[in-house]
Backbone bond lengths (Angstrom), bond angles and torsions (degrees), N, CA, C in turn:
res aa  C-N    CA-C-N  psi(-1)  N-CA   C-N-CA  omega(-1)  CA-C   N-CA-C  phi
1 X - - - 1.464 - - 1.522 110.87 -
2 X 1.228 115.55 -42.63 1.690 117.75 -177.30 1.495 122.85 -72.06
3 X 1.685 105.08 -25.58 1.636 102.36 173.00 1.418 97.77 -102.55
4 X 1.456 132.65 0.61 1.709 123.81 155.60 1.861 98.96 -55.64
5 X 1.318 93.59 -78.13 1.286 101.91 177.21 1.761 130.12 5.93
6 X 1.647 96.94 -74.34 1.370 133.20 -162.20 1.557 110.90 -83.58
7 X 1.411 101.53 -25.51 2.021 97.79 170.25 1.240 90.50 -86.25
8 X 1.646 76.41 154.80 1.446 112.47 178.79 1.669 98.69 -67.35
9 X 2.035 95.27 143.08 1.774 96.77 156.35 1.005 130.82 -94.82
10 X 1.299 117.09 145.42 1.289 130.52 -149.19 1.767 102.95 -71.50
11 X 1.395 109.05 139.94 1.700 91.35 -170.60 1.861 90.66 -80.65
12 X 1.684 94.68 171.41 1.568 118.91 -149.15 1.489 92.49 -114.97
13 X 1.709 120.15 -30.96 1.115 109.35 -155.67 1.610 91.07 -155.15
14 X 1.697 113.78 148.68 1.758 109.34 178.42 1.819 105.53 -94.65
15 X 1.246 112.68 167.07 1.806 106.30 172.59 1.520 101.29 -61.97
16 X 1.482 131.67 -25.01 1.332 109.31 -175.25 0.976 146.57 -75.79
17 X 1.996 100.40 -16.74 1.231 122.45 168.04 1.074 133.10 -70.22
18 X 1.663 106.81 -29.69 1.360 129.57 156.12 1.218 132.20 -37.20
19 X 1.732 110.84 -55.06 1.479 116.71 -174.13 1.261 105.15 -96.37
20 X 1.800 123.59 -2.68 1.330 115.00 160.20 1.592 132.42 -72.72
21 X 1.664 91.92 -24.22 1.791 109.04 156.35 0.900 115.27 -46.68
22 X 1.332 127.69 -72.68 1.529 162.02 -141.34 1.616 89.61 -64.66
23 X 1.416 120.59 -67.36 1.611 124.67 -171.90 1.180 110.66 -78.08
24 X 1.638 115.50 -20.80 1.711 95.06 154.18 1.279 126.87 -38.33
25 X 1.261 95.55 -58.95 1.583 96.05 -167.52 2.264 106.25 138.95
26 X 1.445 91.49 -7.97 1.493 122.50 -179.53 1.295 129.87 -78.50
27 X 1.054 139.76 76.00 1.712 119.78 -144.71 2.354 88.93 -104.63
28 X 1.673 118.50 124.82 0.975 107.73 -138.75 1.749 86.53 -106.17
29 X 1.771 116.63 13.11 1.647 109.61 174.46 1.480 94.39 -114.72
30 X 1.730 130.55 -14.56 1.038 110.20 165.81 1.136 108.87 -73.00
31 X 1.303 136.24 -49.43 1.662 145.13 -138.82 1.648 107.31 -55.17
32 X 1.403 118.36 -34.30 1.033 112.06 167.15 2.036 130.95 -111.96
33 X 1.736 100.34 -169.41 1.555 85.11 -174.70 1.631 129.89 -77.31
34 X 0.648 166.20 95.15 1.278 161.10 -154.86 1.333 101.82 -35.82
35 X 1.646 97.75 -80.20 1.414 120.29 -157.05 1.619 129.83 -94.73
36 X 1.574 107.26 16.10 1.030 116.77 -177.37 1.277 123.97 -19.08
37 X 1.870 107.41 -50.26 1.528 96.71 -168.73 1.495 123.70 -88.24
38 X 1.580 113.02 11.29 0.929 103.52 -160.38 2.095 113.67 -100.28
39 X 1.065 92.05 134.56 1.589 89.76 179.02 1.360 143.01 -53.95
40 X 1.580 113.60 123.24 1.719 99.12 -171.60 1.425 109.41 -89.50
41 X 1.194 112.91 150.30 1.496 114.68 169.57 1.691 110.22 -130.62
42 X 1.520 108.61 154.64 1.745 112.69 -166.10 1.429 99.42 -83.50
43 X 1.452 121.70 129.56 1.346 129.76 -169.60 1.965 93.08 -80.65
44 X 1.133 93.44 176.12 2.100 100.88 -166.46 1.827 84.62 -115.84
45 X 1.221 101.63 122.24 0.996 144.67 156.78 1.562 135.82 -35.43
46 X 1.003 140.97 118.99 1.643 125.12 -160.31 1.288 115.25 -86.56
47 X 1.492 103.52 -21.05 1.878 117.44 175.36 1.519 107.95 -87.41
48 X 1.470 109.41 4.03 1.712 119.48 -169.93 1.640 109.69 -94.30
49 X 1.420 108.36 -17.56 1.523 118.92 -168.85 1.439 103.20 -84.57
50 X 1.290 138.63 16.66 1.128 141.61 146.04 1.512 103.06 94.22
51 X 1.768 120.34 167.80 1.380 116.59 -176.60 1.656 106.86 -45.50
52 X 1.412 107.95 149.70 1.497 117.31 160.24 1.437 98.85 109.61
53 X 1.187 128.75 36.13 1.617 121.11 127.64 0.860 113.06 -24.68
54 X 1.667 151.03 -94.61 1.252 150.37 -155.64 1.718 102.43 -66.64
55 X 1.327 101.90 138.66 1.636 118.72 168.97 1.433 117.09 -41.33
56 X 1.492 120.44 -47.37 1.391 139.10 157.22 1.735 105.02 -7.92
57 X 1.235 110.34 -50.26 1.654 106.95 -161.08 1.304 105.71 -76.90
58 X 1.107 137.03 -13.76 1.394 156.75 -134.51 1.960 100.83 -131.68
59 X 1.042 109.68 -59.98 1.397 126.63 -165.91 1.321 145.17 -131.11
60 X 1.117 138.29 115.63 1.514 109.55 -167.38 1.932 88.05 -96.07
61 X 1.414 107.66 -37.00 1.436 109.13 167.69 2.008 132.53 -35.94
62 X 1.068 138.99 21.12 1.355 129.76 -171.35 1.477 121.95 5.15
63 X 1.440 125.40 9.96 1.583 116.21 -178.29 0.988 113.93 -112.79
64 X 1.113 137.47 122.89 1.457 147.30 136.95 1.860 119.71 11.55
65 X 1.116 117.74 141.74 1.687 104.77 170.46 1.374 99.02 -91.52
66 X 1.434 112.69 156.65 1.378 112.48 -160.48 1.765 107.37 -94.40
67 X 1.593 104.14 -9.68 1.486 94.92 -178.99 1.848 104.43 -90.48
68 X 1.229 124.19 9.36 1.312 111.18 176.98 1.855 106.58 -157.40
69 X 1.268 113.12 116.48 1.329 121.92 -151.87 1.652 99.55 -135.63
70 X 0.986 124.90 79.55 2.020 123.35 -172.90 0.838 86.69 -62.18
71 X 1.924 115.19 144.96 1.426 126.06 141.43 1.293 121.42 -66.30
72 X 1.921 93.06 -67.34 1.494 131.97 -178.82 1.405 126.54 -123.33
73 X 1.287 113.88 169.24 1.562 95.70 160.64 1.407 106.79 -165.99
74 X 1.610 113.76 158.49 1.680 122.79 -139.57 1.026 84.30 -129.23
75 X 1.470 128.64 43.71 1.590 100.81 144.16 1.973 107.27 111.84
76 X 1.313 130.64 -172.12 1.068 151.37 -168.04 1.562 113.02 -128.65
77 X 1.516 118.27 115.68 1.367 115.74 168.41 1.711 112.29 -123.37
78 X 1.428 108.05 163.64 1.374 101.58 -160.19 1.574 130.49 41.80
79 X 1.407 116.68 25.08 1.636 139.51 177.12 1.704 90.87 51.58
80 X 1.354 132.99 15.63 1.559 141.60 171.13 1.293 110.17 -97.56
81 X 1.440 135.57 -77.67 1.641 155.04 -81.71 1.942 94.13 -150.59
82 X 1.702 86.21 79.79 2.069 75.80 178.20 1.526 93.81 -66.80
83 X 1.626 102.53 161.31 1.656 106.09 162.87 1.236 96.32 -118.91
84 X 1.142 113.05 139.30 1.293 134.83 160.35 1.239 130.03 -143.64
85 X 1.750 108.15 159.59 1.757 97.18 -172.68 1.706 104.54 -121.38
86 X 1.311 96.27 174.38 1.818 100.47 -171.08 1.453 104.85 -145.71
87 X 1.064 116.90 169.48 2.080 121.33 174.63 1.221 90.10 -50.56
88 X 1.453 135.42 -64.25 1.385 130.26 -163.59 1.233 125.59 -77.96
89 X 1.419 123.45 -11.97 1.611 108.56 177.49 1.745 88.42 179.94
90 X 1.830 89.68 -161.06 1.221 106.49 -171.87 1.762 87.63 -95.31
91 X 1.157 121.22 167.27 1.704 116.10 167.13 2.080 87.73 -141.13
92 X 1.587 90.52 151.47 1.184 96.24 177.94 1.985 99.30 -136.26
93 X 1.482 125.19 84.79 1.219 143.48 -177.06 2.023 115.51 -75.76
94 X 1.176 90.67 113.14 1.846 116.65 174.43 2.078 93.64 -61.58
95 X 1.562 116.38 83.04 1.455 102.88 165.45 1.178 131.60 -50.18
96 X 1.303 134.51 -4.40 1.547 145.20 172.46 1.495 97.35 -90.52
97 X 1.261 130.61 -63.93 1.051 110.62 -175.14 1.862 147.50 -70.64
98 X 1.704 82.25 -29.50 1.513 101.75 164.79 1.509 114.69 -71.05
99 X 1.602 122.22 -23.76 1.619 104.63 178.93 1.525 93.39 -75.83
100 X 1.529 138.06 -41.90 1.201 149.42 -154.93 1.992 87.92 -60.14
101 X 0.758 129.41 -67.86 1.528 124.03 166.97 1.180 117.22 -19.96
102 X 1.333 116.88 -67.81 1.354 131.92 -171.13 1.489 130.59 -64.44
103 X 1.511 100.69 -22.53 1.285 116.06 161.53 1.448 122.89 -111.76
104 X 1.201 128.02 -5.88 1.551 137.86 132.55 1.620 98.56 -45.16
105 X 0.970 163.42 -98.11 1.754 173.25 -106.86 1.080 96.91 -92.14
106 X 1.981 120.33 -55.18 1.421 124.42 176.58 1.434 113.68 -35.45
107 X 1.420 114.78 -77.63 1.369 128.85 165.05 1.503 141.44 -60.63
108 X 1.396 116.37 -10.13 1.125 107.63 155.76 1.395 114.56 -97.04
109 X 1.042 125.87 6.53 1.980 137.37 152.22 1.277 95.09 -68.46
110 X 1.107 136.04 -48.77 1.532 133.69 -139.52 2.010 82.33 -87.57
111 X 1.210 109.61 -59.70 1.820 102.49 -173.32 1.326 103.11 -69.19
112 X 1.143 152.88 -41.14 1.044 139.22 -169.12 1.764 114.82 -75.49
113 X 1.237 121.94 6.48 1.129 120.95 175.11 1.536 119.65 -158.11
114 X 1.787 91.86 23.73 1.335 120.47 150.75 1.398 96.71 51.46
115 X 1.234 113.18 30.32 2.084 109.83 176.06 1.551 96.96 -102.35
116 X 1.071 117.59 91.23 2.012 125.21 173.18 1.743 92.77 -169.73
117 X 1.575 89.63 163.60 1.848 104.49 -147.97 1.682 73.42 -109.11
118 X 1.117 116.55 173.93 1.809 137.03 160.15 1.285 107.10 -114.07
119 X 1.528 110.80 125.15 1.632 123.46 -177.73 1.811 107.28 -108.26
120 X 1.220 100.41 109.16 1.691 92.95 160.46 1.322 113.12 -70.25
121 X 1.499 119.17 147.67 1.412 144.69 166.98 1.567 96.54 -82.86
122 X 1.496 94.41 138.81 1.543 114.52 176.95 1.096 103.80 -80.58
123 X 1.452 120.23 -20.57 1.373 125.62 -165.61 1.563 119.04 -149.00
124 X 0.926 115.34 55.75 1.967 142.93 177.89 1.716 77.16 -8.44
125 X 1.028 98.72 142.63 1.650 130.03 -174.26 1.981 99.69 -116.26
126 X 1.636 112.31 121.93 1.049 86.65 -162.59 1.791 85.30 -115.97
127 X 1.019 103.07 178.83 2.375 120.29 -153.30 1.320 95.26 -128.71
128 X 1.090 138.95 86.53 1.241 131.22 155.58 1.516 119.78 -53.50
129 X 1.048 119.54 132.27 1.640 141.12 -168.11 1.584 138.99 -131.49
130 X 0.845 136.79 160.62 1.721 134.61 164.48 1.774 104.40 -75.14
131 X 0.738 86.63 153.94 2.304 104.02 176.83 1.567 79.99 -67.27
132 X 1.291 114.38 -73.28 1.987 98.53 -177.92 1.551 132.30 -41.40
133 X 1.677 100.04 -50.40 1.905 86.82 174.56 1.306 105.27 -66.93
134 X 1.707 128.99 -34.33 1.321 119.58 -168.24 1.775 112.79 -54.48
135 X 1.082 115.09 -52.01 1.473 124.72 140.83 1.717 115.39 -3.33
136 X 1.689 83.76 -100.68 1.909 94.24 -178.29 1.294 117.67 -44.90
137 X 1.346 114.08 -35.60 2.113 122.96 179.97 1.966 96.58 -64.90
138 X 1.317 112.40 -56.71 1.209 104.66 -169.74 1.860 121.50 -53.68
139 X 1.482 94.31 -32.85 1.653 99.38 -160.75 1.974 96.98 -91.49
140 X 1.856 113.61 15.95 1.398 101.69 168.27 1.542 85.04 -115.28
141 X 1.040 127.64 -9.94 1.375 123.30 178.58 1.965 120.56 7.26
142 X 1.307 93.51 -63.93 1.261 89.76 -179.10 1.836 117.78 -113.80
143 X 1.537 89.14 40.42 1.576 83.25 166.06 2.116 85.69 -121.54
144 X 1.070 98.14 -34.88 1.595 86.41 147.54 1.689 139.98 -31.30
145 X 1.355 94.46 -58.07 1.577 100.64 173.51 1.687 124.79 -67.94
146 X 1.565 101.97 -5.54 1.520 110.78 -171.21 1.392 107.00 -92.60
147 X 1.749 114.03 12.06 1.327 110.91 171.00 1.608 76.06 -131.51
148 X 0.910 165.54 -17.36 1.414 128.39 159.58 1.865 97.15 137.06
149 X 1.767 106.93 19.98 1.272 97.34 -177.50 1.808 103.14 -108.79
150 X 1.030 126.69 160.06 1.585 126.02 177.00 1.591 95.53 -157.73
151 X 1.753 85.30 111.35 1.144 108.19 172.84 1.731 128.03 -106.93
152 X 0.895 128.56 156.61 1.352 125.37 170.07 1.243 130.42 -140.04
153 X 2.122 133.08 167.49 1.659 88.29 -167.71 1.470 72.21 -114.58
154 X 1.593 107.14 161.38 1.486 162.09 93.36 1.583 116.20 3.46
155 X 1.143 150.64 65.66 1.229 119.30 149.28 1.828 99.09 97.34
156 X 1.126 133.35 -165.82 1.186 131.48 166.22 1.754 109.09 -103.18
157 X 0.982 122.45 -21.59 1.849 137.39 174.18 1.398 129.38 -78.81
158 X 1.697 109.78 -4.02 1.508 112.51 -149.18 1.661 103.75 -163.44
159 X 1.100 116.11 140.71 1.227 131.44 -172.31 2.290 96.89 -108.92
160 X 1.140 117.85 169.08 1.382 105.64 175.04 1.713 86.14 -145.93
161 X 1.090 108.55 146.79 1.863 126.93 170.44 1.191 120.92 -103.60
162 X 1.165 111.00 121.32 1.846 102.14 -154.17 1.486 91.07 -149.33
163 X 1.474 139.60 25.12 1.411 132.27 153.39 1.627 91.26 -170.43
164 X 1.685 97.47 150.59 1.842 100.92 172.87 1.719 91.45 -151.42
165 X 1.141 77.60 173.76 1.805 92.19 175.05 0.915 106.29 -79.93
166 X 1.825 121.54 144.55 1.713 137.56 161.14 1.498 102.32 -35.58
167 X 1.433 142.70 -57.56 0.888 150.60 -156.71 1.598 113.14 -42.86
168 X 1.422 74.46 -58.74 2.325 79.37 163.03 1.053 123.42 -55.67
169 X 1.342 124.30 139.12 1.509 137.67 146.28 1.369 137.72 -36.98
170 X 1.059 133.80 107.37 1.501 119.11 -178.10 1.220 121.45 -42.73
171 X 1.175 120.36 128.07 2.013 116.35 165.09 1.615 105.97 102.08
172 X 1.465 114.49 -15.51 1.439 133.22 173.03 1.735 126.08 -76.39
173 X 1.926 106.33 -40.25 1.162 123.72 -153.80 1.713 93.35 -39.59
174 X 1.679 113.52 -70.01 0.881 101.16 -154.46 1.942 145.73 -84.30
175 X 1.508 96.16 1.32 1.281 104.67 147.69 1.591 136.61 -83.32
176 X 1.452 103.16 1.35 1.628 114.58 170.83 1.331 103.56 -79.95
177 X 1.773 112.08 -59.62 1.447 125.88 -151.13 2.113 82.52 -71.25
178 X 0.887 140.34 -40.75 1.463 146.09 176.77 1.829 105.74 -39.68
179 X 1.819 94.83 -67.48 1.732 101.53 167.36 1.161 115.88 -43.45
180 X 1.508 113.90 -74.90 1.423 107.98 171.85 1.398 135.68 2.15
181 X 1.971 100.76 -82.85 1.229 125.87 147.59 0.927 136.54 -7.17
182 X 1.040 109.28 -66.91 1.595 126.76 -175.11 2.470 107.38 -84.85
183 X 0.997 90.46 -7.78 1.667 86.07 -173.59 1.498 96.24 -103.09
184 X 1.649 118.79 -30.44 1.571 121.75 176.58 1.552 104.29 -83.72
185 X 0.892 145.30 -5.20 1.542 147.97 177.36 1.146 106.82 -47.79
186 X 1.315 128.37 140.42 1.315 137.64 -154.43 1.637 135.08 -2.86
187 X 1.141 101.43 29.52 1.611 112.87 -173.83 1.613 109.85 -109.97
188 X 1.213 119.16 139.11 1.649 125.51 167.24 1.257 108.42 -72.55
189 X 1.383 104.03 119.15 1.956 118.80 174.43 1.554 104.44 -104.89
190 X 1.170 94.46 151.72 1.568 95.13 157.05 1.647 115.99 -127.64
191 X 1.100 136.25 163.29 1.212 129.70 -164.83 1.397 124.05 -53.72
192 X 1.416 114.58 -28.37 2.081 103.35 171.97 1.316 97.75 -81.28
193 X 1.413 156.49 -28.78 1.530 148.00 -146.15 1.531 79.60 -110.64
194 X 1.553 136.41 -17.56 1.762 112.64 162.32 1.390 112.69 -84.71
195 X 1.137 108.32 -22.00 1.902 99.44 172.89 1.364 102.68 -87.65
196 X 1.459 118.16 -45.09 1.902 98.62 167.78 1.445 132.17 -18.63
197 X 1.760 90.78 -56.08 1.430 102.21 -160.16 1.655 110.10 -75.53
198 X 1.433 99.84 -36.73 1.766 111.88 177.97 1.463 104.91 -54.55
199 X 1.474 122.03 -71.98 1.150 126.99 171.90 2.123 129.95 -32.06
200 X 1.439 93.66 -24.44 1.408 115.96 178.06 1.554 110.13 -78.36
201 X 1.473 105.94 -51.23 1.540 118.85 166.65 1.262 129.09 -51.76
202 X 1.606 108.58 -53.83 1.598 107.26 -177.82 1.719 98.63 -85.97
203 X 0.807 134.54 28.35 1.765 129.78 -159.24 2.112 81.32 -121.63
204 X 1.275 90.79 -57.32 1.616 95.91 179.21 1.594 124.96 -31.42
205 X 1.519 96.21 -59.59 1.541 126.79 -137.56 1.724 93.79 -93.43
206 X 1.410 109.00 -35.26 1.431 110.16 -171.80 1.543 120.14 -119.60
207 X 1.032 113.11 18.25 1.818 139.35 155.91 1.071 105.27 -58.06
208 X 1.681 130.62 155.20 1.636 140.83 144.82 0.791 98.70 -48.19
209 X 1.624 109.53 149.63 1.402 118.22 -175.75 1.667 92.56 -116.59
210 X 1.392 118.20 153.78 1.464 119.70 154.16 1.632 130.98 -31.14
211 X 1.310 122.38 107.79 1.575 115.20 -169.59 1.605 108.98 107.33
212 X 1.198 131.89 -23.46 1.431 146.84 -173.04 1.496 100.88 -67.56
213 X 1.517 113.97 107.10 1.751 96.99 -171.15 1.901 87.89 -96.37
214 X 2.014 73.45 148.81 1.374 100.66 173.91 1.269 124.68 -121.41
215 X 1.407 123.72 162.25 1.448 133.23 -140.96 1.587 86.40 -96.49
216 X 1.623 120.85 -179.30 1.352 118.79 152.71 1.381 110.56 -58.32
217 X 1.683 122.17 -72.79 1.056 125.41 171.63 1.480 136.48 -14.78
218 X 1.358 116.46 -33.43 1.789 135.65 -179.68 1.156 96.97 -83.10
219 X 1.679 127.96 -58.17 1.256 143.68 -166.89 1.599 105.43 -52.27
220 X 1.586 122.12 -41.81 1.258 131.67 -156.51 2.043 94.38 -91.33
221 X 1.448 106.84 -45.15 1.361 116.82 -179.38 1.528 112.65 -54.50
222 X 1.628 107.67 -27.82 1.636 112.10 -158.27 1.410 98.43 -70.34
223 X 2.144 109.50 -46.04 1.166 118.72 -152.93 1.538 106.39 -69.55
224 X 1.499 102.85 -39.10 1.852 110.40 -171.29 1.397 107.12 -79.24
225 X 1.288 126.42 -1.58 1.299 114.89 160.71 1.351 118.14 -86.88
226 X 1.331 108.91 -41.77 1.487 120.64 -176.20 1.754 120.04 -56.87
227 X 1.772 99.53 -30.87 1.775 96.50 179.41 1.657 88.60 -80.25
228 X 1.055 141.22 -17.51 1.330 129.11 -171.70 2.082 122.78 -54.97
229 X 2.149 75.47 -33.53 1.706 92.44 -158.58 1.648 103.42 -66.98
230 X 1.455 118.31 157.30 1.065 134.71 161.82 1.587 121.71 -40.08
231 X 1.452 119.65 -40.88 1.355 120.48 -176.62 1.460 98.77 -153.86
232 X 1.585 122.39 65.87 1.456 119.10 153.13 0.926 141.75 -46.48
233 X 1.463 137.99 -0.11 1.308 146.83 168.03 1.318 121.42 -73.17
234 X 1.560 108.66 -30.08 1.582 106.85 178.94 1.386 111.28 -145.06
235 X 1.782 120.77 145.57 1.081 109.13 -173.13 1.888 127.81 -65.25
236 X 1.124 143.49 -120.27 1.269 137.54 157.01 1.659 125.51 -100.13
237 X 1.564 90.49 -17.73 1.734 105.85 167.04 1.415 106.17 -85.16
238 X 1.214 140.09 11.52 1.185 139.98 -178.78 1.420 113.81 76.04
239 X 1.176 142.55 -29.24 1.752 135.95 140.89 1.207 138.42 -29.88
240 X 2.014 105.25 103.36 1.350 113.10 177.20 1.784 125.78 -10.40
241 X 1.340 115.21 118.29 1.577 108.96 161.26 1.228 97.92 -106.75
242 X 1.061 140.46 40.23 1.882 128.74 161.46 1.868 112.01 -168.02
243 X 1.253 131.35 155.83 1.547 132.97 167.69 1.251 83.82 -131.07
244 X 1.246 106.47 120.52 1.822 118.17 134.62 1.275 138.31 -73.19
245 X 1.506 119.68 140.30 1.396 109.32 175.55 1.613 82.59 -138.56
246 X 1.495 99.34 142.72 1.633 109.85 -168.15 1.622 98.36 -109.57
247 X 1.332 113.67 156.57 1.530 112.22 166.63 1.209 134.19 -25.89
248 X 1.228 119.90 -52.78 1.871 141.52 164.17 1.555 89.20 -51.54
249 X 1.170 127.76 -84.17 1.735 126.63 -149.28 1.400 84.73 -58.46
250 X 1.538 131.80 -17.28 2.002 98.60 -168.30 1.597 91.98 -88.27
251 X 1.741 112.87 -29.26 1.593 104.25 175.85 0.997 142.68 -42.48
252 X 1.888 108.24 -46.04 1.350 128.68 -160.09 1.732 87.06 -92.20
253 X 1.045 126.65 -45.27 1.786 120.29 162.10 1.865 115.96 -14.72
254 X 1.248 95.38 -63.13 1.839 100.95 -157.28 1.553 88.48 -115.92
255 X 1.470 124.66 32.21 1.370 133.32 167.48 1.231 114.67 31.03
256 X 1.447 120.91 52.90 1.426 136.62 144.10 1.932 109.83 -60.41
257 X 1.094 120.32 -18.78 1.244 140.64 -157.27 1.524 120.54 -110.73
């Protein structure tokens, strides 16, 4: 293997054959595919990051939080880990978790000041259930509806979903309204720990996910939303969305320091 290695390869082709391509009219590194084998994947979308384009959803304040301020940013590593830089340091941001912030904040603005529309389903989504949760679901019924769900039962086995809040995503409702479900299950809520929890759900479910390639544009949208949020440092499960490394820590690194 090591003296395969080390000889020379044998050339494949002379310059004359080359420029006899060439004046064909044949060009013989375009002519074929490059990249055949390599895999495409669907880039994420800027209308995909869920309600709250405008700053509005986020803020009535216009300022920035002062512990995290993007200048720029260089791009995507490990298809996870935007890099970006700021006055204060280098920042190295988890894109799953920092949009998961941003749409946690979106939506718990949106319940707490009860500004979201109610969408009927063309097509009531139906929940299969126990005769008992169907029970327990019915008798919160309308502390249900105070986040924007209206449920009804089905049969004695089954609950049916037949209106949700704008706030949701299409194609999502019913593994959120399920989470939900399942996190309010026999426990006493009171109205901020039910928009907590809602807001926790759809923040989850409709975030970038790890591997999701992103555009410049997304990359630039993620960061200026994120200095906007109330507590950018961590997502709503309490897990870092950013590491800093400040000028000094990159000094004392490569012992400039």
């Amino acid at each position: 293997m090591k003296k395969r290695l080390l000889k020379p390869a044998p050339e494949t082709h002379s310059t004359t054959s080359f420029y006899q391509a060439r004046s064909s009219g044949k060009n013989p590194l375009l002519g074929r595919e490059l990249f055949s084998g390599v895999s495409k994947q669907e880039g994420f979308e800027l209308d995909r990051m869920g309600p709250g384009v405008s700053l509005s959803e986020l803020t009535d304040e216009r300022v920035k939080h002062s512990s995290f301020v993007p200048k720029k940013h260089f791009g995507v590593l490990f298809e996870t880990f935007i890099l970006a830089e700021a006055e204060d340091g280098f920042y190295i941001i988890d894109q799953h978790t920092a949009h998961e912030r941003i749409r946690y904040e979106e939506v718990l603005r949106k319940l707490e000041k009860r500004n979201y529309g109610i969408q009927p389903l063309l097509t009531p989504i139906r929940i299969d259930v126990s005769k008992q949760e169907q029970e327990d679901i019915l008798n919160r019924k309308k502390e249900y509806e105070e986040v924007g769900i209206f449920l009804d039962p089905l049969g004695e086995d089954s609950i049916v979903l037949r209106e949700i809040p704008a706030y949701m995503e299409p194609g999502q409702e019913k593994e959120i309204v399920l989470d939900f479900l399942n996190r309010t299950e026999g426990k006493e809520t009171s109205e901020p720990e039910l928009y907590d929890l809602m807001a926790k759900c759809v923040a989850c479910r409709s975030a970038i996910k790890k591997g999701d390639q992103l555009s410049d544009p997304i990359l630039a949208e993620i960061l200026n939303r994120l200095s906007y949020c109330e507590n950018p440092s961590r997502c709503p499960h309490g897990r870092p969305t950013l590491v800093k490394l400040s000028r000094d820590d990159l000094e004392r690194m490569f012992h400039r320091k």
